[in-house]
C-alpha positions as CSV (number, residue, x, y, z in Angstrom):
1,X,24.9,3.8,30.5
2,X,24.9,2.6,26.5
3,X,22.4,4.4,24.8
4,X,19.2,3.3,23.4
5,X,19.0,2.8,19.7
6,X,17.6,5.5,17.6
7,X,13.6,4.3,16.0
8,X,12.1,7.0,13.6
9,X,9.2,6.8,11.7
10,X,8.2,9.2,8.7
11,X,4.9,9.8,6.7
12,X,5.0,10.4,3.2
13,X,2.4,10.2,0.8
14,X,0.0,8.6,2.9
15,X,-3.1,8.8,5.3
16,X,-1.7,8.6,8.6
17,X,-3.2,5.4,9.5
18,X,0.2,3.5,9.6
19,X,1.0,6.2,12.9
20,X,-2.6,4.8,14.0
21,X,-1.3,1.0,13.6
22,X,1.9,1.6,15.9
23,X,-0.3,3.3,18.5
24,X,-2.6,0.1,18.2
25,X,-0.1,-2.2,20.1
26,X,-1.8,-0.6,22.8
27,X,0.8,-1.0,25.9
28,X,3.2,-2.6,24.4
29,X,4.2,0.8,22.8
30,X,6.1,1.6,26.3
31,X,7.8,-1.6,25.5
32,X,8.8,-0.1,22.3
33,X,10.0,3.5,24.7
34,X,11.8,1.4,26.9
35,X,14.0,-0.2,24.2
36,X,14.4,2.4,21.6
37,X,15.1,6.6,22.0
38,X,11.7,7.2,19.5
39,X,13.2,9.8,18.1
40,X,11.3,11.5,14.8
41,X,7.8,11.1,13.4
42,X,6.2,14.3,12.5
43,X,2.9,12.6,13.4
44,X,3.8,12.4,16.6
45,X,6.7,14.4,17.5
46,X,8.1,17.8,16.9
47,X,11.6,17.0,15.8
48,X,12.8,19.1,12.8
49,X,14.3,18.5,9.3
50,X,17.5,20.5,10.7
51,X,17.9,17.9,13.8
52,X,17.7,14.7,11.4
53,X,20.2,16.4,8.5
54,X,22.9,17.0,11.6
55,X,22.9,13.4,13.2
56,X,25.9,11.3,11.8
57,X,24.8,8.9,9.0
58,X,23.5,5.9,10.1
59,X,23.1,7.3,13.6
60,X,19.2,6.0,13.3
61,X,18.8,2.0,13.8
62,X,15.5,1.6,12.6
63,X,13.3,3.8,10.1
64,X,9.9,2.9,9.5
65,X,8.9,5.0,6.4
66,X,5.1,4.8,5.2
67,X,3.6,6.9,2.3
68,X,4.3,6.3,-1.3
69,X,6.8,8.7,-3.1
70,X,4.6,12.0,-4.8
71,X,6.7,14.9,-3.8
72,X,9.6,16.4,-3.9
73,X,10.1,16.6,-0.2
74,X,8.7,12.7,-0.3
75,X,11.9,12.0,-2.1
76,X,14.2,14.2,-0.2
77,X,13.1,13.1,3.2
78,X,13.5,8.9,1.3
79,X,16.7,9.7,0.4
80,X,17.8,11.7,3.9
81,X,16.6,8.7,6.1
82,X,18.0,6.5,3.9
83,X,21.4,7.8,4.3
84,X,20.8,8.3,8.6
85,X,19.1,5.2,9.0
86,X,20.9,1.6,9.3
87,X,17.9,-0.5,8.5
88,X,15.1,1.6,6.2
89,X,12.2,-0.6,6.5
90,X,9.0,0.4,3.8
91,X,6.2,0.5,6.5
92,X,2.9,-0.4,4.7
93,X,0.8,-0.6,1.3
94,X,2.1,2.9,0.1
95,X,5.4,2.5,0.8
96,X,6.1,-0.8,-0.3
97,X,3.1,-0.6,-3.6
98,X,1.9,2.9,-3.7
99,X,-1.3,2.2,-2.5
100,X,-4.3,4.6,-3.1
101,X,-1.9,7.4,-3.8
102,X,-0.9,5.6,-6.8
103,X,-4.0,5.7,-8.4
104,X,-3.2,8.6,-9.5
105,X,-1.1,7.2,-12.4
106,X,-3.9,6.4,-13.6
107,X,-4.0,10.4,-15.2
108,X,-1.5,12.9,-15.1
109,X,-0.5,15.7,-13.3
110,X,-1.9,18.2,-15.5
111,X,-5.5,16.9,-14.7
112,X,-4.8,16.3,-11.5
113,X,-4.3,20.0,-10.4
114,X,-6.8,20.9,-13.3
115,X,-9.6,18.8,-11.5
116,X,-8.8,20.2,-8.1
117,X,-7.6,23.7,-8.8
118,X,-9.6,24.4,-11.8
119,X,-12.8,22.3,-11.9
120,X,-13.7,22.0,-8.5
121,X,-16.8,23.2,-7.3
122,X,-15.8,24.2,-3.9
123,X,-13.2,26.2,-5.0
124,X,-13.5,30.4,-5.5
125,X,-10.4,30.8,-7.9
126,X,-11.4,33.2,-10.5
127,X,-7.5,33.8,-12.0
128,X,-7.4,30.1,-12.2
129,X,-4.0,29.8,-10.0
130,X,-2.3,25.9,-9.7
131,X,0.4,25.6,-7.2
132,X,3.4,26.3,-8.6
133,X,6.8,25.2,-6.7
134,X,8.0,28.5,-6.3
135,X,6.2,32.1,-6.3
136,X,7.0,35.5,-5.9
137,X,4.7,37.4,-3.5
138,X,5.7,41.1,-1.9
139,X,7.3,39.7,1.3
140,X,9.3,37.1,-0.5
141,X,9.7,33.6,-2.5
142,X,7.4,31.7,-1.4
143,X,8.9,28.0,-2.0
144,X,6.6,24.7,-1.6
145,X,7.1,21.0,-2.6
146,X,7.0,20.0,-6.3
147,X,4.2,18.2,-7.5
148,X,5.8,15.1,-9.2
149,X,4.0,13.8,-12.6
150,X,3.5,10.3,-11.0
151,X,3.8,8.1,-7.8
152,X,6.9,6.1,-7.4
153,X,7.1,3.7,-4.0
154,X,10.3,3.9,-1.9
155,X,12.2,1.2,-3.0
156,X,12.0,2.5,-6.8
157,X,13.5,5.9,-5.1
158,X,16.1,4.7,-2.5
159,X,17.7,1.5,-1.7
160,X,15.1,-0.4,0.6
161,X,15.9,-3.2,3.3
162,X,12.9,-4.5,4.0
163,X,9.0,-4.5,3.9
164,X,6.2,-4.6,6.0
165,X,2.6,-4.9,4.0
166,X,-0.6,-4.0,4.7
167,X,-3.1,-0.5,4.6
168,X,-2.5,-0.3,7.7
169,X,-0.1,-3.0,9.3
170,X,-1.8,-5.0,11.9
171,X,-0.4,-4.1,15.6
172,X,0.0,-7.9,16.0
173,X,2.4,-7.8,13.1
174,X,3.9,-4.3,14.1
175,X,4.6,-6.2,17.6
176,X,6.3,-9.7,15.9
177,X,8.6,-7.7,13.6
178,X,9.6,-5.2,17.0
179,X,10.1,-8.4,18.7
180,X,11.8,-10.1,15.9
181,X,14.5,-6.6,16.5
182,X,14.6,-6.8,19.9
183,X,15.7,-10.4,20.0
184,X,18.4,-9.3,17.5
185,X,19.8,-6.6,19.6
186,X,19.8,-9.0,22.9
187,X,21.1,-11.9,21.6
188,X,23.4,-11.0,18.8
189,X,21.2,-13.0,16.1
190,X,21.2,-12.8,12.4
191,X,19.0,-10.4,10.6
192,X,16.8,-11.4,7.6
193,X,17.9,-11.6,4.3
194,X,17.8,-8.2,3.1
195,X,14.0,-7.7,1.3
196,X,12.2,-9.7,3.4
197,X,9.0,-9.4,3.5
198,X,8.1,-9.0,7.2
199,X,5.6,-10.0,9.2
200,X,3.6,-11.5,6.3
201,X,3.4,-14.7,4.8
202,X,4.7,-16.5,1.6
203,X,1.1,-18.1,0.5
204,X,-2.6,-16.3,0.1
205,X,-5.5,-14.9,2.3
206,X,-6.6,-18.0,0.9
207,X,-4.8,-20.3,2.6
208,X,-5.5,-18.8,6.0
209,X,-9.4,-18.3,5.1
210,X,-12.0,-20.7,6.6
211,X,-14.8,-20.3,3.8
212,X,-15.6,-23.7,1.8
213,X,-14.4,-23.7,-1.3
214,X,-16.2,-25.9,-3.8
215,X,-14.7,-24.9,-7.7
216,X,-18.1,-23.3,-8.4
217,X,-18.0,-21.3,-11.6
218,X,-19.6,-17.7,-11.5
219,X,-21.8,-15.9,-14.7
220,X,-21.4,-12.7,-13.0
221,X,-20.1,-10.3,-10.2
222,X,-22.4,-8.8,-7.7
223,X,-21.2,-6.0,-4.9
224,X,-21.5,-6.5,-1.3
225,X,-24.3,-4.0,-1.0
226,X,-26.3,-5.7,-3.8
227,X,-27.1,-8.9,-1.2
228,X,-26.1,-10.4,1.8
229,X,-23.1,-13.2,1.1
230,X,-23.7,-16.4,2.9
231,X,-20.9,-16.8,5.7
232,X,-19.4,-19.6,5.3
233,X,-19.1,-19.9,1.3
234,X,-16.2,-18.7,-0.6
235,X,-16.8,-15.1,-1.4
236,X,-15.5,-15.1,-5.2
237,X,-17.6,-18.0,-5.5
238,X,-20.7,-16.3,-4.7
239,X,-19.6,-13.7,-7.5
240,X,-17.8,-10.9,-5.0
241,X,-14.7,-10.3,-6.5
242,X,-12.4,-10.8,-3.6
243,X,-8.9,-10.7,-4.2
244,X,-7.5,-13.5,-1.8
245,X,-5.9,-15.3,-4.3
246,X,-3.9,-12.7,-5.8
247,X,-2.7,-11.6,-1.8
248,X,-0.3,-12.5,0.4
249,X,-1.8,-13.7,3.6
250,X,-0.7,-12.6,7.2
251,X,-3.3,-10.3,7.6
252,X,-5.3,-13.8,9.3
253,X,-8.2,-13.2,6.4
254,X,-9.9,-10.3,8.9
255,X,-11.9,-8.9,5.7
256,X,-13.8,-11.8,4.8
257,X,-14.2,-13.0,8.3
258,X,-16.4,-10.6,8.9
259,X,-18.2,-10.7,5.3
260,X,-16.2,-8.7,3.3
261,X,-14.0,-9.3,0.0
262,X,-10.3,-9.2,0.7
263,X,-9.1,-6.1,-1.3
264,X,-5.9,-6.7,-1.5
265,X,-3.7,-4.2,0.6
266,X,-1.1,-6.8,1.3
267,X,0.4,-7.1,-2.1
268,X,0.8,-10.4,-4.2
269,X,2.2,-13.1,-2.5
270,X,5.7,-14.4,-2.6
271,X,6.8,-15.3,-6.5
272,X,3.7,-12.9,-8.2
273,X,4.9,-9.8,-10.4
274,X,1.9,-8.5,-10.7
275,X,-1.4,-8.6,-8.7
276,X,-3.9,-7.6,-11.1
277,X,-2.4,-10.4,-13.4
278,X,-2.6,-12.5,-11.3
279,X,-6.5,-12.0,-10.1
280,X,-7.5,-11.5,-14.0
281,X,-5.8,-14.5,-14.4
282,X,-7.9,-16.4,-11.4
283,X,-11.1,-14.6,-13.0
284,X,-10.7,-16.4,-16.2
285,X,-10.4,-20.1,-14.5
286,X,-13.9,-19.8,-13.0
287,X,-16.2,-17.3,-16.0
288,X,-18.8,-19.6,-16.9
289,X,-20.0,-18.5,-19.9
290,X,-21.9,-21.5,-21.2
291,X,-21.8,-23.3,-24.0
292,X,-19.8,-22.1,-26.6
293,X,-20.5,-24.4,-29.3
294,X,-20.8,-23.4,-32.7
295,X,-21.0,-19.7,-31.8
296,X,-18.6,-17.2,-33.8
297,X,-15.9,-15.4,-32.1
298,X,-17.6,-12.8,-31.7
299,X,-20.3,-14.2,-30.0
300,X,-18.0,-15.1,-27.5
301,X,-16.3,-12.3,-27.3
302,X,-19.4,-10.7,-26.2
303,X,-20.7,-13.1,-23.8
304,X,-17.0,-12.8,-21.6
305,X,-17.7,-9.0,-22.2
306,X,-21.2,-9.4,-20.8
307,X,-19.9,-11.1,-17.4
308,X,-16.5,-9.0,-17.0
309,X,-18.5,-5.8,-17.4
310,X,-19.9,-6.3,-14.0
311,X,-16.9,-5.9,-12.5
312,X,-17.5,-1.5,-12.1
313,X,-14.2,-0.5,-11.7
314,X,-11.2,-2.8,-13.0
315,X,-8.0,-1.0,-12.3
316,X,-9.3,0.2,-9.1
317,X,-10.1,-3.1,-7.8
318,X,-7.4,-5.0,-9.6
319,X,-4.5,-2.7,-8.7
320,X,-6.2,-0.8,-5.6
321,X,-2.6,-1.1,-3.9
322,X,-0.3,-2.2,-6.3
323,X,-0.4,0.3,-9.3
324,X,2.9,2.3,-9.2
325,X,4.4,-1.1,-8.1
326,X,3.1,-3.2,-10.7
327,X,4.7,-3.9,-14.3
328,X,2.8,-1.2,-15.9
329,X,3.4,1.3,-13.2
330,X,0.5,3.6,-14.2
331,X,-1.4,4.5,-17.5
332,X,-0.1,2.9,-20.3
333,X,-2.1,4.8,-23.4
């Protein structure tokens, strides 16, 4: 009897939703058990660091890594599975973008452990200890991860094959890429070009989104809590900044099907660098600001700021997922 191929799965810095995902192909997951030995995920199983460093390299056939790169055991396990695994796959926002975690590149470490360490209200730390990667106490070294000074995604730590977007994956995409493998190892077919983008499209949520669009120009930005959005209107053109246009679809526009602003979490879409660019960019095509005759340039100036300044939070909605992926990676001054 041939065995089955080897499927892992590994969190890294994440939330564990992307476990939740693979769960949520319901019972297709025993289709998953019947054609692959699932055989590490420390969400879900108790397989050990020892048993993955002794298996031959390249023993695993599929390695579905989620969680952005913030640790140093986040980087040691990337680089491990990398060199056990046949096809690494960068499962999700965080992996393939850095995602939420990578927000955090938006300070530095030094704050980071200063605001929950130091600062924190709910903390009782009078000798005003930080975690330190390795400490001496009476019974012996006591030896944790390292704290890295900024979130890097996997493929700008190990050599990545391909990528499967979205905070979390949908289990309808999870099932067409395990498909997609399955029909590989039963047939003998080719696999996709190495980077693929998988189980997502090559356009934007707009193109799969059934609001009318009508070129409207917008004066301002409101929140979805602020009023009710009509339904069946485009939401940026109602003033919600909703970054369809700057995201590849897929995802079958789920947010703003059920009245809410896409936010991004499937990355730009096929040719984009950078997704914030790329919505500031869309922003600026439809600002009305009025009529700009014979006022000064600074007159302008303040009228753009006027309408942009209702936008609350610009790097977190801009660059929610993409930060550490992006051109400017982080904070830049």
């Amino acid at each position: 009897m041939t065995a089955k191929p080897k499927l892992s799965m590994y969190w890294a810095a994440s939330c564990g939703g992307c476990e939740i995902a693979l769960v949520n192909i319901n019972e297709k997951i025993l289709d998953v058990d019947a054609a692959f030995d699932f055989m590490f995920c420390p969400c879900l199983l108790d397989t050990k660091y020892k048993d993955i460093e002794a298996l031959p390299d390249g023993d695993i056939l599929i390695t579905l890594f989620n969680g952005a790169i913030r640790t140093s055991e986040n980087e040691h396990m990337a680089r491990l599975l990398r060199k056990k695994s046949k096809l690494l796959i960068a499962f999700g926002s965080c992996a393939a973008e850095g995602c939420i975690p990578g927000l955090a590149n938006l300070t530095n470490k030094r704050d980071i452990l200063k605001t929950c360490y130091l600062d924190n209200p709910s903390i009782d730390n009078p000798s005003g200890e930080t975690p330190k990667p390795e400490t001496e106490m009476p019974e012996g070294k006591l030896c944790i991860p390292e704290f890295y000074g900024s979130v890097k995604t996997l493929a700008q730590t190990v050599d990545v094959d391909y990528f499967i977007p979205g905070c979390p994956p949908e289990p309808h995409q999870i099932w067409a890429v395990v498909e997609t493998v399955l029909n590989i190892l039963q047939t003998g077919a080719p696999l996709p070009p190495k980077g693929a983008v998988l189980g997502g499209g090559k356009s934007s949520v707009c193109e799969e989104c059934e609001r009318k669009k009508e070129d409207k120009k917008i004066t301002g930005f409101r929140r979805t809590y602020e009023f009710v959005p009509d339904r069946e209107q485009c939401l940026l053109e109602q003033g919600v900044v909703c970054m369809g246009i700057a995201t590849r679809d897929g995802c079958g526009a789920l947010c703003p099907k059920v009245n809410m602003p896409c936010t991004g979490c499937y990355g730009p879409p096929e040719g984009v660098l950078d997704q914030g660019a790329k919505m500031v960019a869309a922003l600026g095509s439809i600002i009305d600001i009025g009529d700009l005759k014979g006022m000064k340039e600074d007159a302008i100036d303040k009228k753009i700021d006027e309408v942009i300044s209702t936008i609350p939070d610009w790097a977190g909605t801009f660059y929610k997922y993409s930060l550490p992926g992006s051109i400017m990676k982080g904070r830049v001054a």
